[in-house]
Structure formats: C-alpha cells, structure tokens
Backbone as a ProteinNet text record, in pm:
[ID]
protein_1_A
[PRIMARY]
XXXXXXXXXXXXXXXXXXXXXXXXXXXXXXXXXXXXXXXXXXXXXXXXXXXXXXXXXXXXXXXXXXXXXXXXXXXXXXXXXXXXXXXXXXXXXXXXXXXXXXXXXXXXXXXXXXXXXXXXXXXXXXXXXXXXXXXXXXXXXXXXXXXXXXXXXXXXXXXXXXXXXXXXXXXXXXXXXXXXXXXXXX
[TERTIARY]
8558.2	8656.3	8645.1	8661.9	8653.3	8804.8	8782.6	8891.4	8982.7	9083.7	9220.9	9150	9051.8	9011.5	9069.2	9134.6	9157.7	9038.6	8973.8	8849.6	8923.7	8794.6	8791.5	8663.3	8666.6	8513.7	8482.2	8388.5	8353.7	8272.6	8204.9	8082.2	8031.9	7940.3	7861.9	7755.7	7702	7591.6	7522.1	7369.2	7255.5	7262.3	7341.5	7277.1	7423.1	7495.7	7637	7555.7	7488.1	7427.3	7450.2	7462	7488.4	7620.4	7735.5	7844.4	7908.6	7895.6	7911.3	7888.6	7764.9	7731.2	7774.2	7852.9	7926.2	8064.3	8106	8232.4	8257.9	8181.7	8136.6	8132.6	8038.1	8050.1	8144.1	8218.4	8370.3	8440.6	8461.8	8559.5	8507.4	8394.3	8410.8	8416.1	8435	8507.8	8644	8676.9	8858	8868	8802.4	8825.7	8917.4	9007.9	9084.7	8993.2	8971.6	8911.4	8969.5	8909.5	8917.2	8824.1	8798.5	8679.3	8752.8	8672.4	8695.6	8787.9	8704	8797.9	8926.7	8978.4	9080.8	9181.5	9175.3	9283.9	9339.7	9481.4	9582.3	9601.1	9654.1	9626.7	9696.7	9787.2	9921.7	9906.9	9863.4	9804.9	9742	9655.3	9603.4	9619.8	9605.8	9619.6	9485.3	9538.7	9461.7	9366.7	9387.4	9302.1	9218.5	9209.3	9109.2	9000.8	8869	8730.2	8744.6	8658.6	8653.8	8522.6	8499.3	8319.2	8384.4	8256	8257.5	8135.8	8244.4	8178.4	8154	8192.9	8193.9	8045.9	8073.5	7911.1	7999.8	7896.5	7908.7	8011.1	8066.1	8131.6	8093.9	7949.2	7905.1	7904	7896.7	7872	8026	8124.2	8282.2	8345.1	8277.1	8313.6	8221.8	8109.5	8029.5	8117.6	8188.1	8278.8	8405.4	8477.6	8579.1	8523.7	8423	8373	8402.9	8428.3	8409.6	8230.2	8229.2	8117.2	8022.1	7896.5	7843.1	7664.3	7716.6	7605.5	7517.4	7383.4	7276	7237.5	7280.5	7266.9	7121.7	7089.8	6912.4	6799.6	6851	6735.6	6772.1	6831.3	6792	6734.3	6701.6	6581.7	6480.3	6298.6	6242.1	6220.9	6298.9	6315.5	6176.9	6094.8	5903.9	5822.8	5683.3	5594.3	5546.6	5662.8	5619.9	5729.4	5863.7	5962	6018	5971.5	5997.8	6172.7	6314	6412.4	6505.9	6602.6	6690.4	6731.9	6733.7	6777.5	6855.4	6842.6	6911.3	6996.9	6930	6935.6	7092.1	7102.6	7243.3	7390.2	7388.3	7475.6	7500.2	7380.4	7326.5	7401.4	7393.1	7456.4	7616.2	7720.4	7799.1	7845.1	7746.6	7733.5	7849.3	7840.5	7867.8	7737	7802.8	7684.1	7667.8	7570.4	7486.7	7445.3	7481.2	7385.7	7301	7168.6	7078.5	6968.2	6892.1	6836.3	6697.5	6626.9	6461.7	6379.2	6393.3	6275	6345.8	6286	6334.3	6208.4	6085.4	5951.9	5920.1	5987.8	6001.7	6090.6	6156.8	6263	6182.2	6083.6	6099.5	6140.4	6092.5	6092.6	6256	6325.5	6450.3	6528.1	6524.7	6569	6497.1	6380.7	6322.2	6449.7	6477.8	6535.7	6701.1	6711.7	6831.2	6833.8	6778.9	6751.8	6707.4	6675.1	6650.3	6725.3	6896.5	7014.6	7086.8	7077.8	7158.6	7066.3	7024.4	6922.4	6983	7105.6	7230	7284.4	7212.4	7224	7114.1	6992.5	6933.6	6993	7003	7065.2	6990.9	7013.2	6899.5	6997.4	7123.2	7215.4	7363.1	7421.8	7569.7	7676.5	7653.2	7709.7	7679.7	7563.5	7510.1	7593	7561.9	7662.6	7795.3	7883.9	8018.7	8057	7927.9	7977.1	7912	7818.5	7782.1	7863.5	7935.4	8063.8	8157.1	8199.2	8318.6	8276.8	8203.8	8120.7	8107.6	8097.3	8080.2	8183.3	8258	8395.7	8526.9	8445.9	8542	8443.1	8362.1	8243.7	8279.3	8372.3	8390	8304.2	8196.4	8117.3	7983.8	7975.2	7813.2	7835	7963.7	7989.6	7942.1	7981.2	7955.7	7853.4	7768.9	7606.5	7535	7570.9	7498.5	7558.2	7646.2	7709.1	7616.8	7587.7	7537.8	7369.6	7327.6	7171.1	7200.3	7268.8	7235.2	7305.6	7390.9	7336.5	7257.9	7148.9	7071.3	6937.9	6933.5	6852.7	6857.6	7003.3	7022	7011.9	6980.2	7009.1	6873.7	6802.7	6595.7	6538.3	6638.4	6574.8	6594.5	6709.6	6766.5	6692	6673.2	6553.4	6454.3	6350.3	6246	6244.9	6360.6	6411.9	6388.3	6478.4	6518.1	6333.2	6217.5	6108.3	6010.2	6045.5	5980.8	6019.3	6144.7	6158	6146.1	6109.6	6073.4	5948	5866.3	5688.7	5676.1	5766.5	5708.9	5763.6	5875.6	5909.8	5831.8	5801.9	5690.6	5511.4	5505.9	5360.2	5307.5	5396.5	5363.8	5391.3	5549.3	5606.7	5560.9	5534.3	5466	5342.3	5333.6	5198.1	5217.8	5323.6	5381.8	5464.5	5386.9	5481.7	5534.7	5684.1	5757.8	5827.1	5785.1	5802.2	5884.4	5990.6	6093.7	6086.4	6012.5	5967.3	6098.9	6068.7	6173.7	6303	6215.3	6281.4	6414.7	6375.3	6492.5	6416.5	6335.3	6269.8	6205.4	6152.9	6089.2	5923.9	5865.8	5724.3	5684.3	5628.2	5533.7	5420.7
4766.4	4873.1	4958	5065.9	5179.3	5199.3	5177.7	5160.9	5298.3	5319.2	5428.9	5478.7	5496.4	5579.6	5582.8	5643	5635.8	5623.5	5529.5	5549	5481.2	5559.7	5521.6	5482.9	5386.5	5319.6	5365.7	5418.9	5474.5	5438.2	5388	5304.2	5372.1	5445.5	5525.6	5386.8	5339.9	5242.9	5332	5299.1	5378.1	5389.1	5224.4	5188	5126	5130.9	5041.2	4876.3	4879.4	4718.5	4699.8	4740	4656	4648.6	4685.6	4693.3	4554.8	4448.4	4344.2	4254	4259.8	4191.9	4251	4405.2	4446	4401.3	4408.6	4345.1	4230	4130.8	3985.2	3993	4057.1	4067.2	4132.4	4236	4270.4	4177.9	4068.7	3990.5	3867.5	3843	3717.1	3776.7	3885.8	3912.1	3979.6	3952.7	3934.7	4136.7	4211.1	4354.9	4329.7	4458.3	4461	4596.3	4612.7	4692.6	4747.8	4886.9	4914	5021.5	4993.1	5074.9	5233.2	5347.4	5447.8	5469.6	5430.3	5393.7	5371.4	5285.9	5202.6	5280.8	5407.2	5463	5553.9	5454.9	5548.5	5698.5	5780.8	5882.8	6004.1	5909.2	5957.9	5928.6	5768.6	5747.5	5630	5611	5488.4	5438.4	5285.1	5276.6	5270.6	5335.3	5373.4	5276.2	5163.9	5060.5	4966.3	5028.8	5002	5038.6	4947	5020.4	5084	5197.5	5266.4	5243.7	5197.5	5143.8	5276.3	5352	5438.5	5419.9	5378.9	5305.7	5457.5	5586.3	5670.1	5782.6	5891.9	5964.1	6128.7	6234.4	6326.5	6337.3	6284.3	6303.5	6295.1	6262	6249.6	6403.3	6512	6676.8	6638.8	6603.3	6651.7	6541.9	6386.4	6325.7	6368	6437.8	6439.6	6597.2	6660.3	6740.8	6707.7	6593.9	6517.5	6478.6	6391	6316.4	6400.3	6333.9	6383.7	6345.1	6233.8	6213.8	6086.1	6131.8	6087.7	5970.1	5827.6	5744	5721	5776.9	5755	5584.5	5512.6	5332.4	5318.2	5395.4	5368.6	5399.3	5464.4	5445.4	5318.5	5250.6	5125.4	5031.6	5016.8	4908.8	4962.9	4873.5	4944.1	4951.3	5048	5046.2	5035.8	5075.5	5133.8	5069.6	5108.2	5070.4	5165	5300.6	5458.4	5496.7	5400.9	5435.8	5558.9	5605.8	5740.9	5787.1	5667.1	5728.1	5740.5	5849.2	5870.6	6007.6	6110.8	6212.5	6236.2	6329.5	6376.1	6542.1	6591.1	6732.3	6782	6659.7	6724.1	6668.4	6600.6	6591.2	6683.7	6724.4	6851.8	6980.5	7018.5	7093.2	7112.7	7010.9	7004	7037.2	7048.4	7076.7	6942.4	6861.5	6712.4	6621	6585.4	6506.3	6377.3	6340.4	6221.1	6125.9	6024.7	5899.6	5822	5784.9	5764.9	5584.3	5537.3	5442	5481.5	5387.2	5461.3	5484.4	5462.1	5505.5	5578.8	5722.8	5858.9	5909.1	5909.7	5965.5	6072	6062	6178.2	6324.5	6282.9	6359.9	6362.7	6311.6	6328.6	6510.1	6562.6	6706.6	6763.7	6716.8	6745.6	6629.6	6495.6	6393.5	6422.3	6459.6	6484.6	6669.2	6724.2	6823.1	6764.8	6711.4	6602.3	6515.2	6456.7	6359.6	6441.8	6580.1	6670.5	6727.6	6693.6	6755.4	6581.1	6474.3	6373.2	6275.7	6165.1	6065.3	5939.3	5951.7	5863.4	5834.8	5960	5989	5853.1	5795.6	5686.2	5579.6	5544.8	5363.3	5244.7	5159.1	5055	4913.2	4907	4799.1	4877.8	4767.1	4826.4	4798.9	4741.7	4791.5	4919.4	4922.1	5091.5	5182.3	5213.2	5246.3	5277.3	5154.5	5181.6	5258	5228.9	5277.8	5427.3	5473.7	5623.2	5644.4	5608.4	5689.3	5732.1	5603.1	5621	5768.4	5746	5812	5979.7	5987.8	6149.5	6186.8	6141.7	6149.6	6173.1	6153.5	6136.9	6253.8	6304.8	6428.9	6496.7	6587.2	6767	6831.5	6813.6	6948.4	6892.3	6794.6	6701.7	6696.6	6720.2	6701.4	6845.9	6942.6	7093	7141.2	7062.2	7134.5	7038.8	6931.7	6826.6	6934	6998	7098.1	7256.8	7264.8	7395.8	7413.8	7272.8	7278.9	7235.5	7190.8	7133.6	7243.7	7361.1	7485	7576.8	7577.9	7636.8	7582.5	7449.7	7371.4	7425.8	7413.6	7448.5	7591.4	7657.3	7842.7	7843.7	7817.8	7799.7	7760.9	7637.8	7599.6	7645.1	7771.3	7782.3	7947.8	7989.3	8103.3	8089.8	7949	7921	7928.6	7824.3	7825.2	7964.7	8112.6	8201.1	8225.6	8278.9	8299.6	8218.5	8086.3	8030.1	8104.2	8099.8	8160.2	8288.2	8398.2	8517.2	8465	8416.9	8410.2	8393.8	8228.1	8213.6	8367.5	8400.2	8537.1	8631.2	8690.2	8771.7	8773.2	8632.3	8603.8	8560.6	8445.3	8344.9	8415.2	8478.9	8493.2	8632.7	8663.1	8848.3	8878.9	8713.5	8745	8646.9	8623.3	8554.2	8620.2	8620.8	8711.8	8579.4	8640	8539.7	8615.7	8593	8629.7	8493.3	8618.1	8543.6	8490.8	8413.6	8414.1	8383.5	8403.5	8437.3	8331.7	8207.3	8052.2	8057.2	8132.4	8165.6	8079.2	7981	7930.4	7985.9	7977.6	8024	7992.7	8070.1	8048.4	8130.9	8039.8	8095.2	8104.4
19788.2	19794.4	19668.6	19705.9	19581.5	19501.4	19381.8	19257.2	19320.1	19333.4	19294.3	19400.6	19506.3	19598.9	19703	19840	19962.7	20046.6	20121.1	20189.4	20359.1	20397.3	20557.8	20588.6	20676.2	20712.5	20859.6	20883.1	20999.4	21043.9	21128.3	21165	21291.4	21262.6	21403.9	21449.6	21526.3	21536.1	21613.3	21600.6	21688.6	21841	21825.7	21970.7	22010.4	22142.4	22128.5	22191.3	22214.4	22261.9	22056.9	21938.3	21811.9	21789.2	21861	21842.2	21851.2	21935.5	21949	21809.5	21737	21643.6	21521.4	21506.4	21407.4	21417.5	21535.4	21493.4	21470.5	21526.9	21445.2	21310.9	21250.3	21119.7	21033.6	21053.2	21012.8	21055.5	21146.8	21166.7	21080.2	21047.7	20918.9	20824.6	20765.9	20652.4	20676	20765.8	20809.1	20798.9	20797.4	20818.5	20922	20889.2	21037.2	21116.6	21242.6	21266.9	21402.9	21461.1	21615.5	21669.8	21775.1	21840	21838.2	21878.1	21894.7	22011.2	22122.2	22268.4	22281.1	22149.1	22176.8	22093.3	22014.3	21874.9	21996.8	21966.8	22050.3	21984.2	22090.4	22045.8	21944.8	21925.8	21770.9	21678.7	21664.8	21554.8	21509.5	21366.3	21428.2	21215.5	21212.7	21111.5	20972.5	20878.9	20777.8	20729.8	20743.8	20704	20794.2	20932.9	21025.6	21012.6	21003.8	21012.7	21129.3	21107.8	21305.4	21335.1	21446.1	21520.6	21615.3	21614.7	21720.2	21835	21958.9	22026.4	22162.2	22142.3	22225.8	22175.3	22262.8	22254.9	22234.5	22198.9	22144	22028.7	21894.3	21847.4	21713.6	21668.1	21543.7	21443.1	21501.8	21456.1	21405.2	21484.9	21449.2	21299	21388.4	21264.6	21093.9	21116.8	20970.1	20912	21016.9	20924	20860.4	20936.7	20870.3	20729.3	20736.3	20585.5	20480.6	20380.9	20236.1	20195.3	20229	20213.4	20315.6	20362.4	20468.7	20421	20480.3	20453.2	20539.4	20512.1	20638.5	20651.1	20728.9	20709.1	20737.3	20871.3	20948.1	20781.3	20723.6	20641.1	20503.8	20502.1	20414	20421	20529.3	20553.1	20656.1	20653.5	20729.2	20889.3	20901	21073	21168.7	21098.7	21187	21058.5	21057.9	21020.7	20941.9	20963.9	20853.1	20837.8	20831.4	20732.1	20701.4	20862.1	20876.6	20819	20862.2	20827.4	20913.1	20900.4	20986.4	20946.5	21062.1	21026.4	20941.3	20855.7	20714	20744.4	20867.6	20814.9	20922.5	21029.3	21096.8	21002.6	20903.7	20808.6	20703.6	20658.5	20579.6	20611.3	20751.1	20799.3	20784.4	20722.4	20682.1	20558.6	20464.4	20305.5	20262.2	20294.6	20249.8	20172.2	20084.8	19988.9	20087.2	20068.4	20198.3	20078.3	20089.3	20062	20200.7	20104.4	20195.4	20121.2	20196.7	20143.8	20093.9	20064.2	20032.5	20156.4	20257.2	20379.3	20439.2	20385.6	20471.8	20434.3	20494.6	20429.7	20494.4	20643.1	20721	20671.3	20609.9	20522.6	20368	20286	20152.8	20061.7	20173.6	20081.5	20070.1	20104.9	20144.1	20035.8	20078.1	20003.1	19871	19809.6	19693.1	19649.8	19674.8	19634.5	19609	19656.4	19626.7	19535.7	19534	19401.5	19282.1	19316.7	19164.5	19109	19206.4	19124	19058.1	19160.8	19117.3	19221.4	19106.6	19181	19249.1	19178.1	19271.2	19451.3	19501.1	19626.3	19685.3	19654.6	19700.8	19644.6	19719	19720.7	19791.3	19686.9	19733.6	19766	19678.1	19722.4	19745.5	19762.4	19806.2	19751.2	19604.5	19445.9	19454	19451.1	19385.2	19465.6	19600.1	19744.1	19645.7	19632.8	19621.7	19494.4	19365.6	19219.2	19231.7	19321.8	19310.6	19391.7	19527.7	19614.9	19469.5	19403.7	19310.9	19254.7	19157.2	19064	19074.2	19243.8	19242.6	19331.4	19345.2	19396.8	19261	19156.6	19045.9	18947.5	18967.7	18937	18991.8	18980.2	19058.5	19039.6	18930.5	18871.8	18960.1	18916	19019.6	19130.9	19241	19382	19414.8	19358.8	19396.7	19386.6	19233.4	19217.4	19358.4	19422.3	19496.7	19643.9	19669.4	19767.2	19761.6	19681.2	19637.5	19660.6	19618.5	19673	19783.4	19846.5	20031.8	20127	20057.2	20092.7	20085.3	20030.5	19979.5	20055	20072.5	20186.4	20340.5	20365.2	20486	20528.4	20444.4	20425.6	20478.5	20332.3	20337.1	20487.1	20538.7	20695.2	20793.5	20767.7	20918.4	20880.9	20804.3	20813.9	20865.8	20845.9	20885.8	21051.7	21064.2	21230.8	21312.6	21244.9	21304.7	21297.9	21163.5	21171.9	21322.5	21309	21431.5	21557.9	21616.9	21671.2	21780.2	21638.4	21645.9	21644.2	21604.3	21608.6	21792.9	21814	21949.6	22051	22036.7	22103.9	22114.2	21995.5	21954.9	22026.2	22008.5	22007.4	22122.6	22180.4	22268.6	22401.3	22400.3	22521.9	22548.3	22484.5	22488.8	22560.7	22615.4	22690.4	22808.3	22831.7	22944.8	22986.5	23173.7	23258.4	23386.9	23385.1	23446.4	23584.9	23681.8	23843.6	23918.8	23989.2	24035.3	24219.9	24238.3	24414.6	24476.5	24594.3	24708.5	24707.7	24647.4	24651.1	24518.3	24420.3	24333.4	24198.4	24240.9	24148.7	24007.1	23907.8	23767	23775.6	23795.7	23781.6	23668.1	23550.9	23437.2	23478.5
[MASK]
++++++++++++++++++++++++++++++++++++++++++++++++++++++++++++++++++++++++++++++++++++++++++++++++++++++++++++++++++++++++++++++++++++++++++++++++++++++++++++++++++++++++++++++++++++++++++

C-alpha cells in the first residue's frame, strides 16, 4: 500500500479464462475484492480491488487513472519479448509504468525513460516506491505528461501522413464499380 496515498486497484486481465486464478490469489492475501459485473450501480466500496471481468471499457477506464501499469510486459510473455501495447494508454497523457520486455515498443519506452527512468520496473517495491514517488513529484509528473504528448502528437502525424500516402498513391489508381448486386468490387 502506498504511504498517505488514496489508491484503487484495477485489474484488467488479458484473458477472463485468468480471472478465476486472480481472485484466488487476492483472496489468500485476504484483499477484499469485486468483479466489474457485480458493482452495483450507486456505489461501490473504495477499498475493493476491481477485476474487470467485462469488454470494451479499457479506453474509458485508462482516462479515469491517474496513473496506468502495463502488467503483460514484466515477464516474458513470447520468445521476442515483444510487450504489451504502450501506445493506447499514451493516448491518455497519463504516466504508464511498464516492465522490461516491451522491445516492440523500445523507441517510445526509450523516450520515456529519457525524462524519468523510474517508469521501468523490474519488482513491485520498485512499482509501489516510483507510484509514491511521482505522485508526490508535480514537476516530474508533468515533464513525464509533456513528452507523452509530444509522442502522441509526433505519431498521430505520422498516422494522418500514412494515410494520405495510401489515399494519394494506392487508391488513386483503384477504380471501384458498383454491380447490380449492390456488392464492392475493387
């Protein structure tokens, strides 16, 4: 638990076939907890982990966060440690902690670690004393806010450029006829 902090534990799992074996494990360490499914809808109490055991709601919960932990990358999931997406949290301008196998991500996680190298975490001391740490840093929470807008600015240009290339280039030479059937033939 984080010293003088208010925290909420939120638990997205990849897959709900792991939900079973998380709440096993919050229940031997006596967490009190409750599924997403189950938070009545007035209110629910502050010191429940939440397992979110429902679908489309990860975009809404990473704007709630103050701050957002990528779990898939602390240990090695593949054989190239590829990671776990970094960049739809990003999109929040919320500081992200993350583990060391995001290799799929390094150029991104490397621009991060060049404002505050605290953002990789390798245990979960480290986890709880860098949450504290830049939660109690106004000036390091904003410069760590300020480049992951500046990330997301840089990428979503590239995006709009792709875009316009395939528009431009690709489709400019593709003619699309509408037959009798109502169907799309390229």
């Amino acid at each position: 638990m984080l010293k003088g902090i208010r925290t909420r534990l939120i638990i997205v799992p990849r897959y709900n076939h792991f939900i079973p074996d998380i709440v096993s494990k919050l229940n031997s360490y006596n967490f009190p907890l409750i599924l997403r499914s189950d938070i009545p809808k007035d209110e629910i109490d502050p010191e429940k982990v939440v397992i979110v055991d429902t679908f489309g709601e990860l975009m809404y919960l990473y704007a709630l966060s103050s701050i957002i932990v990528i779990g898939g990358s602390f240990f090695l999931r593949n054989p190239c440690g590829f990671g776990q997406n970094i960049v739809e949290p990003l999109l929040h301008s919320k500081p992200v902690f993350f583990g060391p196998y995001m290799e799929q991500f390094r150029e991104i996680t490397g621009r991060l670690l060049s404002v505050w190298g605290g953002m990789e975490i390798r245990t979960s001391e480290e986890l709880s004393n860098n949450i504290e740490y830049l939660l109690n840093d106004k000036p390091l929470c904003q410069n760590i806010i300020s480049s992951i807008k500046s990330i997301v600015s840089e990428n979503s240009e590239s995006a709009t450029k792709s875009v316009d290339f395939i528009k431009n280039t690709v489709l400019s030479n593709v003619r699309i006829s509408i037959p009798e059937s109502g169907k799309y033939v390229i």
